[in-house]
N, C-alpha and C positions, 0 to 999 in steps of 0.2 A: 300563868304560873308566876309568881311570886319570885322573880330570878335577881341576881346582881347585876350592877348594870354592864359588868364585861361577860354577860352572856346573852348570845343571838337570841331573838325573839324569836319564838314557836308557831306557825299561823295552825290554825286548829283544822287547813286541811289536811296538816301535813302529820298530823296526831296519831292517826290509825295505822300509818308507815312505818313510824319512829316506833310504836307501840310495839311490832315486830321486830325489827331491828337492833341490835343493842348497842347497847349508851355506856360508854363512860361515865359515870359520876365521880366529879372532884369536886372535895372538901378541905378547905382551907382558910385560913384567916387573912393571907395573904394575899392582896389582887397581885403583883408580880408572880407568884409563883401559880395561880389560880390561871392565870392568860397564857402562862409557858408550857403549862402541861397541858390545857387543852389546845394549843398549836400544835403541843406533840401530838394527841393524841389522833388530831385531823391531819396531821400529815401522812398518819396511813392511813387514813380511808373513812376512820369511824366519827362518829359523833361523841362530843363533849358537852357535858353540861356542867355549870359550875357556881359552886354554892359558898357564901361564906361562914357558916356554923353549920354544925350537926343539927340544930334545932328545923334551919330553914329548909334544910333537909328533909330531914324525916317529917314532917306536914307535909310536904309535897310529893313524894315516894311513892309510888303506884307497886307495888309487889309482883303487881305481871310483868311487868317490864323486864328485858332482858340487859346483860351487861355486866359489868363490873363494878366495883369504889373502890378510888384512890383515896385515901383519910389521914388527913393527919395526926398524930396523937393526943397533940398537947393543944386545945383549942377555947378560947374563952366560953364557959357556958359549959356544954356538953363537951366530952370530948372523944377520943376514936374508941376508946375501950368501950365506955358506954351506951357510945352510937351502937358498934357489936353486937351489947347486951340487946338492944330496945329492938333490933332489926331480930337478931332469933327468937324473940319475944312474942314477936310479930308475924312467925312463921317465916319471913325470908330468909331464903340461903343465896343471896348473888355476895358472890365471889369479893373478897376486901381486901386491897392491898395496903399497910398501911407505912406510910413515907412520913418519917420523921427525924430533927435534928438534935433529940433528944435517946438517942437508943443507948436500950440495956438492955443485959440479959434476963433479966425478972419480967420486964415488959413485955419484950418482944415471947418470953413464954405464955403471958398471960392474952398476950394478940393472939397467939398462935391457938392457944386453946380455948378461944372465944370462936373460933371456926377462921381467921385470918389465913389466908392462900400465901402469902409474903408479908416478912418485916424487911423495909428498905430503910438505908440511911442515907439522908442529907448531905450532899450532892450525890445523884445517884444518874450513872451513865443513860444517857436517852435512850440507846438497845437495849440494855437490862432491863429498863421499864417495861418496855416496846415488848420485847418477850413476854414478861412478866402478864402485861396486859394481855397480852395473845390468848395464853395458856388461863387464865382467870375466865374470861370470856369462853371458851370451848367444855372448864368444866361447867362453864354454869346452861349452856347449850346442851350439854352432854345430861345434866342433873333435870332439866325440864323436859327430856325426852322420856329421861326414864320416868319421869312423873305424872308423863301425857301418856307414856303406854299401862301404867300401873291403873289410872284412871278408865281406861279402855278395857281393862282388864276387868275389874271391880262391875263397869256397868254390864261387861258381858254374863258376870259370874250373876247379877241380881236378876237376871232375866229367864234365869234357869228356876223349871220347880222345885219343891222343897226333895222330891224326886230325886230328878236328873243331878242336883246336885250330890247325895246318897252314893248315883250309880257312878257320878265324876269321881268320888273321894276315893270308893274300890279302883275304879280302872287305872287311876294314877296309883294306886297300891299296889297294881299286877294283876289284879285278880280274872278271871274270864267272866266272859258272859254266865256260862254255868254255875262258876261259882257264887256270885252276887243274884243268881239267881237265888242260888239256895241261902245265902245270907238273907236275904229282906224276904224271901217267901213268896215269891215272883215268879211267873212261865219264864222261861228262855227268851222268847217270842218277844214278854214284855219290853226285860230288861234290853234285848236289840234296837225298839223302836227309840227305850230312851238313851244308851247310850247314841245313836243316831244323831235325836236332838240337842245333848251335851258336844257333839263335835262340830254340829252344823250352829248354834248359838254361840258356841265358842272360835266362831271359825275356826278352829284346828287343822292343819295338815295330814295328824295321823296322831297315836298315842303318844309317843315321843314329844312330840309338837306341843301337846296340850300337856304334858307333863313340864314340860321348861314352862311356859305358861304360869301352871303352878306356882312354881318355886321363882317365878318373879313376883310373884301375887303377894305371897309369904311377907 
């Protein structure tokens, strides 16, 4: 990786680790401010990585990666708004805090509605960060779960026939076996064997079950 020289070098066994674990990324023009925040952010526990422009950034960016960015706003080249834009662009949603010694209220709306978790400003208390990081990092843990179960969902719903999916879309609508019998023009018999396999493909617990289901599918 393509890093600055005040950031530890990566050995590529340790790639598939880090790969799970999340990272910090700080973006700044500054090496003083670039070496303080990742000390902060290794004095609790986590990993820092540290970049000096958005550009060298985002070339290097892996989108599975878990974790957070800390950005600054005002940056030679690219700067943190734009970074924003190029990263939702790109499908990611990890979490952006953006710390700068330049704040206003027009900006910090425009961070904010670029998807920005926090606008901080310059000098900003090492807890407040430390928080700040905390709670970044848990939605974006929190945001890939729901997109690792949504995915779970989607391949269980493709594995259904054009069928069971029919008799999945009544039974989540209430309806009985008898009834969706007489909807699709089906034995009783039928409709039992596929509802059957709509709760056993779906793993389901019970109707209820496979109803929440649903409506995280949605």
């Amino acid at each position: 990786m393509n890093m600055i020289a005040d950031t530890n070098a990566i050995s590529i066994e340790d790639r598939a680790q880090e790969s799970l674990s999340p990272t910090v990324f700080i973006i700044d023009d500054d090496p003083a401010i670039r070496k303080s925040l990742a000390w902060l952010v290794e004095s609790v526990g986590l990993a820092a990585e540290t970049y000096e422009s958005a550009s060298a950034f985002i070339s290097e960016f892996d989108i599975e990666r878990p974790g957070c960015l800390i950005c600054d706003i005002r940056m030679p080249g690219m700067g943190g708004l734009e970074l924003q834009e190029r990263l939702r662009a790109s499908g990611s949603q990890i979490p952006v805090i953006i710390l700068t010694g330049y704040g206003d209220v027009s900006t910090a709306v425009r961070a904010m509605k670029a998807g920005a978790t926090d606008f901080l400003e310059k000098p900003v208390g090492d807890q407040v960060l430390v928080d700040q990081i905390q709670r970044a990092i848990a939605r974006d843990a929190a945001c890939r779960a729901g997109r690792g179960e949504q995915l779970k969902l989607g391949e269980r719903i493709s594995r259904l026939t054009h069928r069971e999916q029919e008799v999945m879309t009544h039974v989540i609508e209430g309806l009985s076996s008898r009834q969706i019998a007489g909807q699709l023009g089906v034995s009783f018999k039928t409709v039992e064997a596929h509802r059957a396999k709509v709760m056993r493909k779906m793993q389901a617990k019970s109707v209820p079950h496979l109803i929440r289901m649903s409506l995280h599918h949605v």
